[in-house]
C-alpha positions as CSV (number, residue, x, y, z in Angstrom):
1,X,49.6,155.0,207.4
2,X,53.2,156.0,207.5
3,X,55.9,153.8,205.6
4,X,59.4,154.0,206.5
5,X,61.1,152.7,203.4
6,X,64.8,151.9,204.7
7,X,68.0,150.5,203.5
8,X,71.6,151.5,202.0
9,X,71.6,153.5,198.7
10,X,70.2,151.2,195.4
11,X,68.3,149.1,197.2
12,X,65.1,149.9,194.7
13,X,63.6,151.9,198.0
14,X,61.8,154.9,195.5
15,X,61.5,152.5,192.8
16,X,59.3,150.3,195.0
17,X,57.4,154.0,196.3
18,X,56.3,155.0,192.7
19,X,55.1,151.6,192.5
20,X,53.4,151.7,195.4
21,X,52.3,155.1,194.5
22,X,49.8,153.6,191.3
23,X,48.5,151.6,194.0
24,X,47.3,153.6,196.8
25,X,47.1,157.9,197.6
26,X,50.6,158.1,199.1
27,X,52.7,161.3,199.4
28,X,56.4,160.6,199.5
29,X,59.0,162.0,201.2
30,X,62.9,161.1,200.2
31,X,66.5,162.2,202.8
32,X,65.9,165.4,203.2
33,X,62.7,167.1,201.4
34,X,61.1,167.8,204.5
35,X,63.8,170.9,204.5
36,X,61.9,172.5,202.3
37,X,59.3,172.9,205.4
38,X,60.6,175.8,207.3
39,X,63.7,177.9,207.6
40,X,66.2,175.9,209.2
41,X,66.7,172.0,209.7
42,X,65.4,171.7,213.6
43,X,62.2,173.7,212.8
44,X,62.1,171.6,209.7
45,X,61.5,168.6,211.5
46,X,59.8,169.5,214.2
47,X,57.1,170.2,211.1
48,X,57.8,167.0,209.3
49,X,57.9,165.0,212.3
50,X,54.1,165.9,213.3
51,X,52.9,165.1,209.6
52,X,54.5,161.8,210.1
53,X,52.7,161.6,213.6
54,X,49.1,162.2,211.7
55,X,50.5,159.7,209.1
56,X,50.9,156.8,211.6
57,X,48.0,157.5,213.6
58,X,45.8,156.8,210.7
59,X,45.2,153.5,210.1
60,X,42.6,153.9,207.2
61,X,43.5,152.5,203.8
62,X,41.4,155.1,201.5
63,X,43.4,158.0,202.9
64,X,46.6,159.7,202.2
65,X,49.5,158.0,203.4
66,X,53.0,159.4,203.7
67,X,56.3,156.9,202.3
68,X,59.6,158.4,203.9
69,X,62.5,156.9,202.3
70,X,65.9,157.1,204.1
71,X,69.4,155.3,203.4
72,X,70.6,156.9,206.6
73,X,69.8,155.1,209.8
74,X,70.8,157.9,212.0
75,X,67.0,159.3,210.5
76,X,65.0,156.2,211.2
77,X,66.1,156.6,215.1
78,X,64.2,160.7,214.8
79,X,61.1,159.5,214.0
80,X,58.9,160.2,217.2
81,X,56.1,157.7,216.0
82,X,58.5,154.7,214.6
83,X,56.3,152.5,216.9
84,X,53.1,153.2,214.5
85,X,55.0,153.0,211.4
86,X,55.7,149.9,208.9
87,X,59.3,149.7,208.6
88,X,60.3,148.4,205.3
89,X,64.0,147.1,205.2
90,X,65.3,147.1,201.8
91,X,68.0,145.0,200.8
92,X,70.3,143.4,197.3
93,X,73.0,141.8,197.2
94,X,75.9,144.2,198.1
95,X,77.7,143.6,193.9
96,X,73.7,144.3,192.9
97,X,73.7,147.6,194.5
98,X,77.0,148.4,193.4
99,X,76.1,147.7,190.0
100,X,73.1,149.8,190.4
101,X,75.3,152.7,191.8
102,X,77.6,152.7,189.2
103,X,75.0,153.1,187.0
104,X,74.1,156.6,188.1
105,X,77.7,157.1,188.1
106,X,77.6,156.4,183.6
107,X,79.2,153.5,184.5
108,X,82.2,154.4,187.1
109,X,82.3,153.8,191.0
110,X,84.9,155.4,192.4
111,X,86.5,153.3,195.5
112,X,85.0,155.9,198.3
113,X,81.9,155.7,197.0
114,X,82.1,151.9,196.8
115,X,83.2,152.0,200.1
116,X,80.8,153.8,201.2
117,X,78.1,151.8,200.0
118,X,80.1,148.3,201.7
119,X,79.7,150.1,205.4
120,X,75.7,151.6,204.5
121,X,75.5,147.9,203.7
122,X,77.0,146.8,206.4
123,X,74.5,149.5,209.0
124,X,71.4,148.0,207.7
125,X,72.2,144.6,208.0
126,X,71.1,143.8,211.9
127,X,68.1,146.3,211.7
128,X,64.5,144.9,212.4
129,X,61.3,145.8,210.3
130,X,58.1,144.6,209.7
131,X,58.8,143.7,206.3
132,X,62.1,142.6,204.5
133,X,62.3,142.4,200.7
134,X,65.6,142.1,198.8
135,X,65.1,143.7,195.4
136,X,67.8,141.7,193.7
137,X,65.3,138.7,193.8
138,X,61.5,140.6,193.5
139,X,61.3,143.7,190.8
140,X,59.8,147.1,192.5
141,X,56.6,146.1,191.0
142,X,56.3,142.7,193.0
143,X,57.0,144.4,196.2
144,X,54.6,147.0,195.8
145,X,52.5,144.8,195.6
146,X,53.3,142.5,198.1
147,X,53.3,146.4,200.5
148,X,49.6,146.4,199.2
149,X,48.3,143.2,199.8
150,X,49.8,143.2,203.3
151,X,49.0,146.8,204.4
152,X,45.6,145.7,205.8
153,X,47.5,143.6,208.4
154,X,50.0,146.4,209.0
């Protein structure tokens, strides 16, 4: 199966993916690892774009299943195969994710990067998915679960 965690920055996307990752044999991907899959960023994804392909085409739950988490939606609208993935839109409150930035940040978010995070917010807030959690109310541990119990309907 291929996952397409999605949301703005802090919205407990990998948290949720290591969770999930106890759970099941997933392999996940996070922005941009799949540069590390050839020489330049076109061939790159050409590459990672047919692993997600074999990903979504497999529907059996025993066998390895890929988690690609994005904050950008620009990279939800690449994926070839979107129409075989789950899409997973993850959400907080926008002072939750702040809080959670800042964090990162030892305690400091600068205004751009706060701004930053209001419009990511903002991007994310009319997109559709299969599944919506908001991980300001459910810890990363629910919703993996919640991913698990449900994957059989996916």
């Amino acid at each position: 199966m291929l996952y397409v965690f999605m949301g703005p920055s802090c919205s407990g996307k990998s948290s949720v993916a290591r969770e999930l990752k106890s759970l099941i044999n997933i392999q996940i991907y996070t922005g941009k690892d799949y540069l590390r899959m050839a020489k330049n960023e076109h061939d790159a994804w050409k590459v990672f774009n047919e692993e997600l392909k074999k990903a979504s085409n497999n529907k059996e739950l025993n066998s390895q299943s890929i988690v690609y988490i994005t904050s950008e939606k620009k990279d939800v609208s690449k994926i070839e195969c979107l129409d075989n993935a789950v899409k997973i839109k993850f959400t907080a409150n926008s002072e939750v994710i702040k809080s959670r930035f800042a964090q990162r940040m030892k305690g400091t978010l600068p205004k751009p990067v706060e701004k930053m995070l209001e419009q990511q917010f903002l991007d994310w807030e009319n997109v559709d998915a299969k599944l919506h959690v908001d991980t300001g109310i459910e810890t990363p541990k629910e919703v993996a679960k919640k991913i698990y119990e449900k994957q059989k309907m996916f």
